[in-house]
C-alpha positions as CSV (number, residue, x, y, z in Angstrom):
1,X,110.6,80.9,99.1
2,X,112.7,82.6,101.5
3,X,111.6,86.0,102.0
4,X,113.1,89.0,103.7
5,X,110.5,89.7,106.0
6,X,106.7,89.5,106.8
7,X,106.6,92.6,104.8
8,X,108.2,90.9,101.8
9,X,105.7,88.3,102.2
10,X,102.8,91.1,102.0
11,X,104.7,92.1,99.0
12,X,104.2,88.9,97.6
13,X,101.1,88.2,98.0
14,X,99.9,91.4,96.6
15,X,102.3,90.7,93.0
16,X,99.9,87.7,92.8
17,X,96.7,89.1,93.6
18,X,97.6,92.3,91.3
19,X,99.9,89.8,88.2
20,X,97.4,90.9,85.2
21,X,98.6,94.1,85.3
22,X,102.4,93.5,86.3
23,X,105.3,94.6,84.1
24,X,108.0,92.0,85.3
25,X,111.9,93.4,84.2
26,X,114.8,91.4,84.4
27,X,118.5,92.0,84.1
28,X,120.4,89.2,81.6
29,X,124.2,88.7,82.7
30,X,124.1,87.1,86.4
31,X,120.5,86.7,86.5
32,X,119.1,84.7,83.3
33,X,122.5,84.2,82.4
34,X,125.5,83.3,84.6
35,X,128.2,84.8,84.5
36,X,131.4,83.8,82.2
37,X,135.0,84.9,81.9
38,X,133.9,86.0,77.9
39,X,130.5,88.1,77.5
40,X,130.1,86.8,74.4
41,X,129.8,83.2,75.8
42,X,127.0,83.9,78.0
43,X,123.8,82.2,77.4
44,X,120.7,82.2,79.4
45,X,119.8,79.4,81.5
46,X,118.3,76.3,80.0
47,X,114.8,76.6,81.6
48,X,114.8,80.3,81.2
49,X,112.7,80.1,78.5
50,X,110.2,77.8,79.7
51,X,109.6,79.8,82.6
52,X,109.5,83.1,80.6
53,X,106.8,81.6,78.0
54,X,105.1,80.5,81.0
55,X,104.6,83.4,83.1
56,X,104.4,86.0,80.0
57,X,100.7,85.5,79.4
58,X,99.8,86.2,83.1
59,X,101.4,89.5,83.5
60,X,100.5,92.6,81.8
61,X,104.7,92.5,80.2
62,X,108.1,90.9,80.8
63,X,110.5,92.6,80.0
64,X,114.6,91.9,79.6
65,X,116.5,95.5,80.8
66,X,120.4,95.1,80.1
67,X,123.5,96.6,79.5
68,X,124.1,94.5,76.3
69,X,123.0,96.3,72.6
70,X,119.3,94.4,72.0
71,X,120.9,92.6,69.4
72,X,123.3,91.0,71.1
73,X,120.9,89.9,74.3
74,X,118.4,88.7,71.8
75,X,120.9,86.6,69.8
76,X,122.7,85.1,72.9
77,X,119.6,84.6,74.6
78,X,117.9,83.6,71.7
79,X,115.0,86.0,73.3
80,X,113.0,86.0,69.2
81,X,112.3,82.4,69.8
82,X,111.3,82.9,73.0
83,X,109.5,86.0,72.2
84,X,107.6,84.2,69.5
85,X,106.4,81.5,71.7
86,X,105.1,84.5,74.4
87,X,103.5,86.6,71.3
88,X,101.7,83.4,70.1
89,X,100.4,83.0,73.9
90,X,99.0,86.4,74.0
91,X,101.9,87.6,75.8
92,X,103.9,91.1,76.0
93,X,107.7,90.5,75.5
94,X,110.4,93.1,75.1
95,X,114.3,93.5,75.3
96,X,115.3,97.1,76.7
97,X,118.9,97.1,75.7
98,X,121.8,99.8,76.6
99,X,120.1,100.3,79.6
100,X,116.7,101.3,78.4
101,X,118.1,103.3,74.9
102,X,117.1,100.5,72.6
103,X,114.4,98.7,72.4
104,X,112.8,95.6,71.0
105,X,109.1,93.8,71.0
106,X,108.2,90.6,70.4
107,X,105.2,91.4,68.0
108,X,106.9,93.7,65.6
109,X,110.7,92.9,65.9
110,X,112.2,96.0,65.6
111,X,115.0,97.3,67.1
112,X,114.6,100.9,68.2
113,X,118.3,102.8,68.8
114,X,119.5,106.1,69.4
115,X,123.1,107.8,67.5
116,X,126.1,106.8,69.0
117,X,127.3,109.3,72.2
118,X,129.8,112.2,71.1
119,X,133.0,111.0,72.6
120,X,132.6,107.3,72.2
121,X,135.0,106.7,69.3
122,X,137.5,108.8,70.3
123,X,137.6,107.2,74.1
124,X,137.3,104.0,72.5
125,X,140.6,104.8,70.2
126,X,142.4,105.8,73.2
127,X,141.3,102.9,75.6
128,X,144.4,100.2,74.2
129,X,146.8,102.5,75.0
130,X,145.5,104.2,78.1
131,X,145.4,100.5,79.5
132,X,148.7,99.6,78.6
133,X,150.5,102.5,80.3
134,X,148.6,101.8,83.4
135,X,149.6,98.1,83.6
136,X,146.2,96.9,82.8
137,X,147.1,95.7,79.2
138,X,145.6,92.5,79.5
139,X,142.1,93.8,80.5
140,X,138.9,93.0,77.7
141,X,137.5,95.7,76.0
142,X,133.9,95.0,74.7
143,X,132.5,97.2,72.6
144,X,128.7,97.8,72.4
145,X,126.9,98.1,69.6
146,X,128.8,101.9,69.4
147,X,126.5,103.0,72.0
148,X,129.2,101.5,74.9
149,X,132.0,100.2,76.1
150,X,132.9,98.1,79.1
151,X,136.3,96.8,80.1
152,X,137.0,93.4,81.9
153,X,138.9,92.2,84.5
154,X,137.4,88.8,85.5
155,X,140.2,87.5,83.1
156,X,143.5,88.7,84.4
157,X,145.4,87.7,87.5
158,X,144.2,89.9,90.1
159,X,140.6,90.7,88.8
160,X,139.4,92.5,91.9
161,X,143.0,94.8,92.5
162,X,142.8,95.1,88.8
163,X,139.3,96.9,88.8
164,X,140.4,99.1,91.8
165,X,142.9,100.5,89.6
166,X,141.1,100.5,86.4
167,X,137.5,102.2,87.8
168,X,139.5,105.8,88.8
169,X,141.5,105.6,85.4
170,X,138.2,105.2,83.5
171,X,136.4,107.7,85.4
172,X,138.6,110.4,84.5
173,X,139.0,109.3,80.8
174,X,134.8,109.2,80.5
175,X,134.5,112.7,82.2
176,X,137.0,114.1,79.6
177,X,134.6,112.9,77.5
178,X,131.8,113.7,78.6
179,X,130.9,110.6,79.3
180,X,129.7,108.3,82.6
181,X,130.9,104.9,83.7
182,X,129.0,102.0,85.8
183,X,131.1,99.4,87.5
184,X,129.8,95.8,88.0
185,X,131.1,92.5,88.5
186,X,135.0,92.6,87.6
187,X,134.2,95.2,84.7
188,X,133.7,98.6,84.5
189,X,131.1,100.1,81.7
190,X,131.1,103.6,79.9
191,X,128.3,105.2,78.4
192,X,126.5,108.2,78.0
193,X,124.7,110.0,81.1
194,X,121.1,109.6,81.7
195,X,121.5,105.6,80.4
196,X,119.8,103.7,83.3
197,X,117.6,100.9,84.2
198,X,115.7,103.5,86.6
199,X,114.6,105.1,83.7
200,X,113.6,102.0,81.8
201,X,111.5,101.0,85.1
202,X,109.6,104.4,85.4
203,X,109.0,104.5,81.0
204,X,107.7,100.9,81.1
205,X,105.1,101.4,83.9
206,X,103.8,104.6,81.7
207,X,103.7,103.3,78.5
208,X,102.2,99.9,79.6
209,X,100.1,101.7,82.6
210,X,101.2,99.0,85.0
211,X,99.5,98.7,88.7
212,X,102.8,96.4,89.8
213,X,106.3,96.4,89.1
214,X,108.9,93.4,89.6
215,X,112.5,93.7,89.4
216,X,115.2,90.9,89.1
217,X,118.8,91.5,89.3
218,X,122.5,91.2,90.4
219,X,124.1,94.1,90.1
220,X,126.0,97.5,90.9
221,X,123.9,98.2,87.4
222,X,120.4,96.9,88.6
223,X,120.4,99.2,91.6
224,X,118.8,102.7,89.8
225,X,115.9,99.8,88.5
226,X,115.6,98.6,92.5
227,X,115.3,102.3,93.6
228,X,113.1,103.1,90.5
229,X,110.4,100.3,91.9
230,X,111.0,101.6,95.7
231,X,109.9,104.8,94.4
232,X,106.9,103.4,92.7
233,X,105.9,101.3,96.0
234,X,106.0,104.4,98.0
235,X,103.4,106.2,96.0
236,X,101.1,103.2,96.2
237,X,102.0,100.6,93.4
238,X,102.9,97.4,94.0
239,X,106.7,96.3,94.0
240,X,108.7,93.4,94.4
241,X,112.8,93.0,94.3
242,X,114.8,89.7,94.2
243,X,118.4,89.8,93.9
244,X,120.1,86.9,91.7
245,X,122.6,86.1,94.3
246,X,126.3,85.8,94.5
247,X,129.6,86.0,96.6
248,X,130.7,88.4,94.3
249,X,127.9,91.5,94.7
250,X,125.9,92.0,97.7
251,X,125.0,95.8,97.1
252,X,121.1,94.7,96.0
253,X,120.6,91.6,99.1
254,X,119.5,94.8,101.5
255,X,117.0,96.1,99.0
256,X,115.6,93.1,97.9
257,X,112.3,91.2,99.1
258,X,113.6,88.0,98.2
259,X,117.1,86.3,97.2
260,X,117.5,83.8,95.5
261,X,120.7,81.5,94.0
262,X,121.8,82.7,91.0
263,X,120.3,82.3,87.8
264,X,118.8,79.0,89.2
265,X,116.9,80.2,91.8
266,X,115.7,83.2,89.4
267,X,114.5,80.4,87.2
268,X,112.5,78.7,90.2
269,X,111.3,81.9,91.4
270,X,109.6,82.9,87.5
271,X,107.8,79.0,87.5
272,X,107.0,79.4,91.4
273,X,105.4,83.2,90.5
274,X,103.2,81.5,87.7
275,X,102.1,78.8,89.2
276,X,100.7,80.8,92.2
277,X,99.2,83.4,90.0
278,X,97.6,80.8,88.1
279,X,96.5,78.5,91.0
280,X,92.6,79.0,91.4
281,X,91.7,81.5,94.5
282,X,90.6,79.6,97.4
């Protein structure tokens, strides 16, 4: 592995030393599942699940933290079988969908969920038309689960000129409604406030009293999660950023320890982490 620095390296080396007790969060779309022109197309990478079962039992948690409602990340993902496989090892396995708002384990398959944002609907009702008068009919709207909404570029003409126009447009219609948005890669997201993968960090290293963190990700949405584990590292726990990489985000390559080619080298870098945390000392 390539790191960043010597420092990264450090970084490393302490993730292995300190694994038993590391929660280990990663983002889906981009990282254990490339990107496609239709969300609901996107399936993790074939060897994502071998790598997951394989690591799970030598880390306190891993954890999936996405956008998508849990439902949808498990069933695309198909994260229960998976999730079986890691409960049967031992293993801790959870899906923290909407950005941390829902939540799913492994061992008791549940989803937990919170009421729909006030707003929502009524933005959502508006969005067609809103779109349309603004030359952006041909944009995808994707609705989540009622809890968000995102609207997609990557399939129109001029995806990146398309989101420059669409990201001010939605900005204003979200703040009418009290609402935030979060753009990413050729698509722009609105949701309630206080919806972040920070937050999902900082509540999985207290409930599952973790002594290391680890962070994969591609995103304008993964940065709050990258800051939340900076934070962490600065008052002593043990932290480690990769960035799934790509020529179409760079904002995470600065803050990361370690990047790696897409979901492939995300893939390589869960089986290389294993094998080094299982490897007998000395």
């Amino acid at each position: 592995m390539d790191f960043a620095s010597g420092l990264s390296q450090r970084r490393y080396d302490e993730l292995v030393t300190s694994a038993e007790r590391a929660v280990v969060g990663l983002d889906f779309d981009g990282t254990l599942a490339p990107i496609v022109e239709d969300p609901k197309d996107a399936h993790i990478h074939p060897d994502a699940g071998a790598a997951l079962v394989e690591l799970a039992p030598l880390v306190e948690a891993v954890a999936v933290v996405t956008g998508r409602p849990v439902r949808q990340a498990v069933s695309l993902g198909e994260l229960d079988e998976i999730g079986a496989q890691v409960a049967e090892g031992g293993g801790e396995f959870l899906v923290l969908g909407h950005y941390g708002n829902e939540r799913w384990s492994a061992r008791d398959r549940r989803v937990i969920s919170p009421r729909p944002p006030k707003g929502l609907a009524t933005l959502m009702s508006e969005l067609p038309d809103l779109l349309r008068r603004h030359g952006l009919g041909e944009a995808h709207i994707e609705s989540k689960g009622g809890l968000a909404v995102a609207v997609h570029t990557r399939r129109m003409d001029d995806p990146d000129g398309a989101q420059e126009t669409l990201t001010p447009i939605l900005e204003k219609a979200a703040r009418s409604h009290g609402l935030v948005t979060e753009p990413g890669r050729m698509v722009v997201e609105v949701r309630a406030s206080g919806m972040d993968k920070g937050s999902a960090v900082r509540s999985l290293q207290k409930q599952l009293h973790a002594d290391a963190m680890v962070f994969v990700g591609d995103d304008l949405g993964d940065l709050e999660a990258f800051d939340a584990v900076a934070d962490l590292r600065r008052r002593g726990m043990v932290g480690f950023l990769v960035c799934s990489g790509s020529d179409e985000q760079q904002a995470l390559v600065d803050k990361a320890d370690l990047v790696v080619d897409g979901p492939d080298g995300v893939v390589a870098f869960l089986h290389q982490l294993a094998a080094d945390v299982a490897r007998p000392a000395g």
